[in-house]
N, C-alpha and C positions, 0 to 999 in steps of 0.2 A: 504493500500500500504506500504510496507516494504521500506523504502527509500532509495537512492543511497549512499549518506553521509551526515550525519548532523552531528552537534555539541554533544557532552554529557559536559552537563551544572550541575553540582553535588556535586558542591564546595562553594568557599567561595563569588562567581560573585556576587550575591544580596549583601549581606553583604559589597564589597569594591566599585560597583557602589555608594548605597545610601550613602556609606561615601565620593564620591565624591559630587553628589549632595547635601548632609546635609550640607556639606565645603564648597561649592562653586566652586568647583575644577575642572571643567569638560570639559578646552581647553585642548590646549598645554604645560599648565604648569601646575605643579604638582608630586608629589611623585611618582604615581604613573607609569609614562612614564618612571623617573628613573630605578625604581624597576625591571620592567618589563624588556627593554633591556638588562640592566643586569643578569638579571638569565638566559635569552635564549643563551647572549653570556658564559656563564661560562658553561651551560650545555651542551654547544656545544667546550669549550675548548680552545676558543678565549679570546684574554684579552680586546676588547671594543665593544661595541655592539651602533647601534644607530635605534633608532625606528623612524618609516615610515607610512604612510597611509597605504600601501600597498607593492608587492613583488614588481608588477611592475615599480612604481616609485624606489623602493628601487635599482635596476636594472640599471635605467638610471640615476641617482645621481652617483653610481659609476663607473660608464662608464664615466661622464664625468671628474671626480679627477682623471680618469687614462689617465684622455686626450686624448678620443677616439672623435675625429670630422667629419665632415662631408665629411674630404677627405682620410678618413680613411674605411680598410674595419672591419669589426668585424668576426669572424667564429662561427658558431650556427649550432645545431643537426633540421635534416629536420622536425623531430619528437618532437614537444614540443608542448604549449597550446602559442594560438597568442602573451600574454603578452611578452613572452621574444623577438619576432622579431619585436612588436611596440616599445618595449625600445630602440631597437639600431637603426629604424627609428627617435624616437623623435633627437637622436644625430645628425641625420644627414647621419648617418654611412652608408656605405652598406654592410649588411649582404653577406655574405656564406653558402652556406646551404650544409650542409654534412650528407648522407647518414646514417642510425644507423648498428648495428648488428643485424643480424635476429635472435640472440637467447638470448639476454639480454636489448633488443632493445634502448641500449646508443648511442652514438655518437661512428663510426666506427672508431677506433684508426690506423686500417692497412692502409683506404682509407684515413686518414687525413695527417697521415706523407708521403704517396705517392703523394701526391697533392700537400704538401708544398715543396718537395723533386722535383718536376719536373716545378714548378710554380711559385717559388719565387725566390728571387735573394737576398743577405745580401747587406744593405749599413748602411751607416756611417752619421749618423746629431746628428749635436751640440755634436758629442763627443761619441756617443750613435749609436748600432746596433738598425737596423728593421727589418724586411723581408717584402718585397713589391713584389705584384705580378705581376708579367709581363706584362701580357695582359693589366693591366689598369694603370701601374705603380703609382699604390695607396700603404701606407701600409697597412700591415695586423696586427694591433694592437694591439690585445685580442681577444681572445676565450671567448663564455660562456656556456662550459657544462651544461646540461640539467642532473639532475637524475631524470629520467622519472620513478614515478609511486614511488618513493623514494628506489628506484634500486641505482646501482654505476655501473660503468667501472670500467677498469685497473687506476687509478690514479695514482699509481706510475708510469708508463709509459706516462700519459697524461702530467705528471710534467715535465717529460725528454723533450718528443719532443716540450715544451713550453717553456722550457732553452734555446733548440737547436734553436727553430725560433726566441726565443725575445720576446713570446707574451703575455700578464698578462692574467692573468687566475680570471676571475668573474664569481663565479660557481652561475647558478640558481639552489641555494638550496631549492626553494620556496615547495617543497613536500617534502624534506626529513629532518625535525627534527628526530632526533632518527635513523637516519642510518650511517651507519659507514665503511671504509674500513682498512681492518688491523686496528682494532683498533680505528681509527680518523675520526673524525666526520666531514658529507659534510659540505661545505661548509669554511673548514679553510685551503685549498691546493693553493688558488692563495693569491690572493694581496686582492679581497672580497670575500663574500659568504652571501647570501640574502635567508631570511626564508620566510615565506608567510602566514598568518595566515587567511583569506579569510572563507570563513561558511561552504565551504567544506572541509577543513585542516586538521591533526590529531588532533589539537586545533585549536580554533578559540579564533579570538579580534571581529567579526562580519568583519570587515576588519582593513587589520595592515599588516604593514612586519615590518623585523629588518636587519640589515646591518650590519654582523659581519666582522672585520680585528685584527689583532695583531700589528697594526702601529698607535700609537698614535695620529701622523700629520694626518693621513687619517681618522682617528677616528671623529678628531676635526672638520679637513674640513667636514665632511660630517654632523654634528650637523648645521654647520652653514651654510651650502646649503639650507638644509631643513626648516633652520630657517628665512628664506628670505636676508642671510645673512648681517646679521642685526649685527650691531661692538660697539654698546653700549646700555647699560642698563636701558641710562636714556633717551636721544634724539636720533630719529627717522633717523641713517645715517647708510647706508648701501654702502659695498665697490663692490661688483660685482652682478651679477644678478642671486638672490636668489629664492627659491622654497618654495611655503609655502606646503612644507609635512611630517611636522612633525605628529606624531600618538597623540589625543586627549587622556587626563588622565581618562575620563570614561572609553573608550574601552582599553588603559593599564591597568586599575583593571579587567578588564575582564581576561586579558591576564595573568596577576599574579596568577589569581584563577586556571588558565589553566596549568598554569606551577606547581602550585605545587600539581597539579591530575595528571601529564605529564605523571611519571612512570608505573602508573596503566594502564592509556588509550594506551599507547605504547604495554603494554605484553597484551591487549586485543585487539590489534591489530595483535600481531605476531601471538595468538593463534587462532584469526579469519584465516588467511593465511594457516596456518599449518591444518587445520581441512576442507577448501575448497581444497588444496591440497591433502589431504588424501581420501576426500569423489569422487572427479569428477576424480579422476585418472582413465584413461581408458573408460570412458565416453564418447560415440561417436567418434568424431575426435580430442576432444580438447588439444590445447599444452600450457603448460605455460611458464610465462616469464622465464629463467632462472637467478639464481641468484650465480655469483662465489662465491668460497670458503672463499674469503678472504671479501665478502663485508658481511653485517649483516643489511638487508633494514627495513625499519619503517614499509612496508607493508599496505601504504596509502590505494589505491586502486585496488582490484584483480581485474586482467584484463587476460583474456585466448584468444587463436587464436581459432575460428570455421571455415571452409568453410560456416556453417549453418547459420553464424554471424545475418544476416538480419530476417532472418525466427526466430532464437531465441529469438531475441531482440524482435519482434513483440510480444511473444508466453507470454516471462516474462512479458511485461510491462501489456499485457491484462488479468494477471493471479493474478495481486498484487504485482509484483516483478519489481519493478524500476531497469529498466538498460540502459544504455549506450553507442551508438559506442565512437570509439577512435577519437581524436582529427585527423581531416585532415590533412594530410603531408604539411608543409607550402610552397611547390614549386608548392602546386594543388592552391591555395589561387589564387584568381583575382590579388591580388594587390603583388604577389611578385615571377609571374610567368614568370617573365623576367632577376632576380637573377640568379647567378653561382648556378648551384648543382652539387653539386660532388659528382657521383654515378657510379658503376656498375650494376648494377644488380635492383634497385630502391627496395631495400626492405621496404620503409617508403610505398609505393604503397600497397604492398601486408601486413604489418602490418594493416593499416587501413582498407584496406576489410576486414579482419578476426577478428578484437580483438571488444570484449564485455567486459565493465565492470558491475561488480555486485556488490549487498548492500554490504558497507563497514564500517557503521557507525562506532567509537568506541566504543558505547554503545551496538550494534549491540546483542543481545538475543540468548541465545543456541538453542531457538526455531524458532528464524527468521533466522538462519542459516540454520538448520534442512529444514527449508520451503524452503530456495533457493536451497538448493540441490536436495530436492524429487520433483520440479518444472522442474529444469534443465532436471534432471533424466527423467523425464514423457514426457516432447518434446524429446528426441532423441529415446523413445522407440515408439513416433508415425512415427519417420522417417524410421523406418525399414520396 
């Protein structure tokens, strides 16, 4: 079986594990946590980085430094993987669910500023704009853009109409290290941006995320969140109610090993993309995501729209070729089908009956590429 996504482990990982275990070094403390936060935040072009269990908690820690509560609402893309819409449950928050684009499948920028444009109202606390929305006279806090699939939107536009409403911007960056728009890397366009490194990731810690910002104070608080915020070195006092999820120094040497293979795994990433792009063009019915001019994606996971979605996906997995449908639109979810969406036309509906994804590994083989395509190739020449 040709896999969906796994790790490519082909570095230095063996080598800085046992140098944790040889040390003794394999919590929360250690070198290696440093190290690691750091080169993800500087290769991402942020000046602090703080490491995390994971994307998801990375998500809700700073949601809560940006003071999003439980009477607060948060706005999120209909289209993401559940972790982002359980982080703004743990707050308390109530989500917004907004529609994506049917041809780059981000978060809809036309339907978002039309919604805040006809829904919200500006007031005035403690000195400080909000935008609150009518119908529940809640605020609307912060946004958390999804780059789904390590795709982008218009972000320079997403920044505007998040100046115009007042809302902090907590980009779930958790799939796209190595993408970028005009130039600048996700995740450093709001107030956070949270990477994800999970066994599916472009790298993996096995699990881990990082919490990048350019605000020192927010940097700091977020070390000490995670650290059960804990106020001294030597006796056991703590000033508010702290999260033990800081990321363990084994699984940061993992992540250091990961980062400095990043380059490679990245352009064998793009080159995986660019070469399923070339080979299935014109193949049956299938459309791909698009990608604007101005973004440059990591190319996480290809993912194509079929009518045939369900029939293909049976045809691959029964043939060696692991694949995938797309994550359920979160308005279809039991638990959050009572949420606002904000939709026209419900394109999150019609992405997910169509989209398959396919083997994406980074290690991924010019031969195991070759197979997923004359596979594909061979189900649509039985549908004729």
């Amino acid at each position: 079986m040709i896999p969906l996504s796994i790790p490519q482990l082909e570095g230095n990982e063996w080598k800085y594990v046992k140098d944790c275990i040889d040390t003794g070094w394999i919590s929360s403390a250690g070198s290696y946590v440093n190290q690691f936060e750091q080169m993800v935040a500087e290769y991402a072009g942020a000046k602090y980085g703080v490491a995390c269990m994971n994307g998801t908690v990375g998500l809700h820690i700073a949601q809560i430094i940006s003071g999003v509560t439980s009477e607060d609402h948060v706005l999120v893309p209909n289209i993401t993987f559940i972790a982002t819409l359980n982080a703004v449950k743990y707050t308390g928050a109530t989500p917004i669910l907004v529609d994506v684009n049917a041809d780059n499948w981000q978060m809809d920028l036309d339907l978002l500023e039309s919604f805040l444009n006809e829904n919200t109202t500006l007031k005035e606390t403690d000195g400080f704009h909000f935008s609150y929305l009518m119908s529940t006279d809640k605020r609307v806090k912060a946004i958390m853009p999804v780059h789904v699939l390590g795709n982008m939107g218009d972000m320079a536009r997403l920044v505007e109409i998040c100046e115009k409403y007042h809302l902090d911007i907590i980009e779930d960056s958790t799939e796209a290290l190595g993408s970028t728009f005009n130039g600048k890397h996700a995740g450093t366009f709001g107030k956070f941006g949270v990477f994800s490194f999970n066994g599916n990731k472009i790298i993996s810690t096995g699990g881990g995320g990082v919490i990048v910002t350019n605000d020192k104070d927010l940097a700091d608080k977020a070390k000490h969140l995670t650290t059960q915020a804990k106020v001294s070195a030597m006796d056991y006092i703590h000033d508010e109610i702290g999260y033990n999820y800081r990321l363990v120094n084994v699984l940061a040497a993992i992540g250091v090993a990961q980062m400095e293979t990043f380059p490679e795994l990245l352009d064998n990433k793009r080159k995986m993309d660019a070469f399923y792009r070339q080979e299935l063009q014109g193949v049956g019915d299938i459309v791909f995501q698009s990608i604007d001019e101005e973004v440059n994606p990591n190319c996480w996971l290809f993912t194509f729209k079929t009518s045939k979605m369900r029939e293909l996906l049976a045809y691959l997995n029964e043939n060696g070729v692991q694949s995938r449908p797309f994550w359920m639109p979160m308005n279809q979810l039991e638990m959050f089908k009572e949420e606002i969406y904000v939709s026209n036309e419900d394109v999150s509906s019609k992405i997910y009956d169509t989209s398959i994804s396919i083997p994406s590994s980074a290690g991924i083989t010019q031969e195991q590429l070759e197979t997923v395509v004359t596979t594909i190739k061979e189900f649509y020449k039985t549908q004729k």
